[in-house]
MARZA-122146 format. One record per atom (N, C-alpha, C): x, y, z. Coordinates in pm, whole numbers, padded with zeros to 5 digits, always signed. Example, Ala and Ser with C-alpha at 12.3 -4.5 7.8 and 13.67 -1.06 7.14 Angstrom:
<sites>
+01319-00569+00780+01230-00450+00780+01320-00330+00780+01285-00225+00708+01367-00106+00714+01290+00003+00787
</sites>
This chain:
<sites>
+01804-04158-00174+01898-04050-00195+01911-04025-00345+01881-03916-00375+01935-03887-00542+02019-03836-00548+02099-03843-00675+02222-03772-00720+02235-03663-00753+02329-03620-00766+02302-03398-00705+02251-03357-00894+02279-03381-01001+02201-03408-01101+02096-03409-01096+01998-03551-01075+01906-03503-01033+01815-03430-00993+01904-03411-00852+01863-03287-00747+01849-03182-00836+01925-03109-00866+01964-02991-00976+01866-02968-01110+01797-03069-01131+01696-03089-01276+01601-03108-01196+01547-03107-01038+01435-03130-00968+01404-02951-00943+01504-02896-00915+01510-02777-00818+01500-02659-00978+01436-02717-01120+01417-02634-01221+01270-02666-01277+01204-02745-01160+01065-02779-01237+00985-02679-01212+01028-02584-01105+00936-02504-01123+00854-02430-01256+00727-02427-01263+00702-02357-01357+00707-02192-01401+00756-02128-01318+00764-01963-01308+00917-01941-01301+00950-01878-01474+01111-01807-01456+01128-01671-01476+01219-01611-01467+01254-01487-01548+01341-01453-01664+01316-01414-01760+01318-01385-01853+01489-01304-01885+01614-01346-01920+01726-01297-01915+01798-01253-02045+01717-01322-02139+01743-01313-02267+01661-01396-02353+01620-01300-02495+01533-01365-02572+01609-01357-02718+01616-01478-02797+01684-01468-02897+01571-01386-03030+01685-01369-03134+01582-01250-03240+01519-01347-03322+01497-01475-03329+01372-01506-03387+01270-01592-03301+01281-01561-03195+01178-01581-03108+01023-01518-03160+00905-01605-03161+00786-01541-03165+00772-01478-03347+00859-01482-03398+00849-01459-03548+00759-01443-03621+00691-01551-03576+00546-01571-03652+00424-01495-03587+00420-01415-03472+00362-01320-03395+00362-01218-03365+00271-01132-03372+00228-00985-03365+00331-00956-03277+00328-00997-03152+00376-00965-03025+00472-01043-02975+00571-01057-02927+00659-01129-02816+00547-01195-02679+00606-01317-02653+00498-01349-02522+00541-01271-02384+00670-01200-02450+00750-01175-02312+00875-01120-02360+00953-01040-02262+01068-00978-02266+01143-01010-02155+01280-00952-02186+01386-00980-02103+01326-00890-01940+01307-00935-01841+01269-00905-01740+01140-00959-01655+01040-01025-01782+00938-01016-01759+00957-01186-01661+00873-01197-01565+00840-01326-01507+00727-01424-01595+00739-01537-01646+00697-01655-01705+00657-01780-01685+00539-01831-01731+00479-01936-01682+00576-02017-01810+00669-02119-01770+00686-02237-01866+00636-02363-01856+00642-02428-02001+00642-02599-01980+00734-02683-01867+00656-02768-01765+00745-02820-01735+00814-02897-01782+00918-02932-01717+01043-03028-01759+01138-02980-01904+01033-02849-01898+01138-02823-02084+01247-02731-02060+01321-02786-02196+01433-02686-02179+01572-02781-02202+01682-02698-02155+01816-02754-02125+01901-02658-02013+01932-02748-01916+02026-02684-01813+02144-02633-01825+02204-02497-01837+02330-02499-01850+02365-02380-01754+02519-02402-01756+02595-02330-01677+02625-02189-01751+02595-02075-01706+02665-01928-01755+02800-01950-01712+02917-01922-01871+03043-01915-01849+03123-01831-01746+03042-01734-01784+03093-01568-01717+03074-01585-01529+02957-01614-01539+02904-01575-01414+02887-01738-01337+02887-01856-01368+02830-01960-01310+02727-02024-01256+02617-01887-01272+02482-01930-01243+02433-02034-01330+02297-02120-01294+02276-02195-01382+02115-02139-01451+02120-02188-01551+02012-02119-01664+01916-02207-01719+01821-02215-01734+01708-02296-01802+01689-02211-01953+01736-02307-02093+01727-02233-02185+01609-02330-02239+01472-02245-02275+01396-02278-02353+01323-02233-02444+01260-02327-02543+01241-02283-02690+01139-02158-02662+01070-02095-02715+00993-01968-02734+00857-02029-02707+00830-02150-02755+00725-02216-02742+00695-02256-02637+00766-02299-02546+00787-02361-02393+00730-02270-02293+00735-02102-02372+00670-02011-02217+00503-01949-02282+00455-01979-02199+00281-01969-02181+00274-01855-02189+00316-01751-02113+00263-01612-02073+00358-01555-01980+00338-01382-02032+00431-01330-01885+00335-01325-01741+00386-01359-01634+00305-01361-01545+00289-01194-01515+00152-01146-01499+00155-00997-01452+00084-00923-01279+00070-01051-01218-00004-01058-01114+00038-01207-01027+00079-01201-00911+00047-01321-00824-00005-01301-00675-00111-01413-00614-00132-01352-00533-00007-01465-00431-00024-01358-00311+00087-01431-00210+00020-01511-00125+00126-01590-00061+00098-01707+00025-00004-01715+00107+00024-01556+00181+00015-01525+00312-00148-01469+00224-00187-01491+00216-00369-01412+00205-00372-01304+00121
</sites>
C-alpha cells in the first residue's frame, strides 16, 4: 500500500502535459519557445515540483524550461 503522496507523485510521471503557463525568461537563449501556453508536451520524467493552484485547487507540475522536449503535434491513438 502506498501513501496518497506517493500515489499523487506516481499519477505525474506521465511524460505528456499541457502547457498553462510559461514564464518570460523561458527559452531566452533561443530563437524560438519549445512551446506555448496550450500546446501539449513531452517532459522529463520525474521533473519538476508538485503544487497546489491557490485559486482553483488543481494540482500543477511546475517545470524548468529545460525539462520539456517538444510540443507534441501529432499522436496516434490506441485504438489503430
Amino acid at each position: 500500500m502506498l501513501p496518497d503522496s506517493v500515489q499523487g507523485r506516481l499519477s505525474m510521471v506521465d511524460n505528456r502535459a499541457v502547457v498553462v503557463a510559461v514564464g518570460s525568461s523561458a527559452w531566452h537563449d533561443e530563437p524560438t519557445p519549445r512551446a506555448v501556453v496550450g500546446d501539449r508536451v513531452l517532459v522529463t520524467k520525474f521533473a519538476g515540483f508538485i503544487a497546489k493552484g491557490p485559486a482553483d485547487g488543481e494540482t500543477y507540475r511546475l517545470v524548468n524550461d529545460r525539462d520539456i522536449f517538444c510540443a507534441i503535434t501529432h499522436e496516434e491513438s490506441d485504438n489503430g
